[in-house]
N, C-alpha and C positions, 0 to 999 in steps of 0.2 A: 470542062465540066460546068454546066450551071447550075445554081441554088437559087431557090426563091427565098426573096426576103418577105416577110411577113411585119406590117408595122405591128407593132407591141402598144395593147392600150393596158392602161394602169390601172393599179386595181381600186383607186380611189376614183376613178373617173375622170379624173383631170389629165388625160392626154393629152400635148401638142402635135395636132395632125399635123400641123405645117412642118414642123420641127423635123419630125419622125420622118417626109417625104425626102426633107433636103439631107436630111442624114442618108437615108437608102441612094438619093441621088449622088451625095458626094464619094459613097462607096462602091457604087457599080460606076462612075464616070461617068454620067448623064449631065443632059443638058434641062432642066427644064425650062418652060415658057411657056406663061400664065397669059391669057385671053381673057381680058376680061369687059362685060359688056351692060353698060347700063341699062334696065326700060322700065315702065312703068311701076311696075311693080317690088323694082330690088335690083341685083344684079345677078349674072349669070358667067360662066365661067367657063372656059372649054381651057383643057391640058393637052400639050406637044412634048413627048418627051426626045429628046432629036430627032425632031423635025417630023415623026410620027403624032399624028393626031390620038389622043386617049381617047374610046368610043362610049365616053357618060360625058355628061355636063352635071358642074354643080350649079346651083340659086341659093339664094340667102338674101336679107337686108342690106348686106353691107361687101365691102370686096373679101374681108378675111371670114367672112362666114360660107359665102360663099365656094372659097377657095378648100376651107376644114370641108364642105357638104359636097365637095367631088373628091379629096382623098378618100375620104370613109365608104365613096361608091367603088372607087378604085379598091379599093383596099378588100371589101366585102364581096364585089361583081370580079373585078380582072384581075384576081393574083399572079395571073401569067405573064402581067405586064413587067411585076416587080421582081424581077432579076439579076442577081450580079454573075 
């Protein structure tokens, strides 16, 4: 039987998206690996969860904004992805 997981954001607004990934990761038994890609403007981010490509990219200034700004797509666009 599958369940989706749902990351849980707080109610004070200070969630850790990253956090909240590698927790769902380490409890369905996932691999993740982070792609992450500099250009002009910031950086951009593409997710493989074994060895499946995730179909959003995040962007941000920086690598961990970027990495929060494709959970929150994931999390919001593909709940289907996040299953134990």
């Amino acid at each position: 039987m599958t369940r989706r997981y749902v990351l849980q954001k707080s109610a004070d607004g200070s969630t850790d998206w990253l956090e909240e990934i590698e927790v769902w990761s380490q409890r369905a038994r996932k691999r993740l690996e982070w792609d992450i890609m500099k250009n002009e403007t910031g950086y951009t981010v593409r997710l493989t969860i074994d060895g499946s490509h995730v179909p959003v990219v995040g962007a941000g200034n920086s690598p961990r904004s970027a990495k929060v700004n494709l959970v929150q797509q994931v999390d919001r666009a593909e709940p289907a992805i996040l299953t134990i």
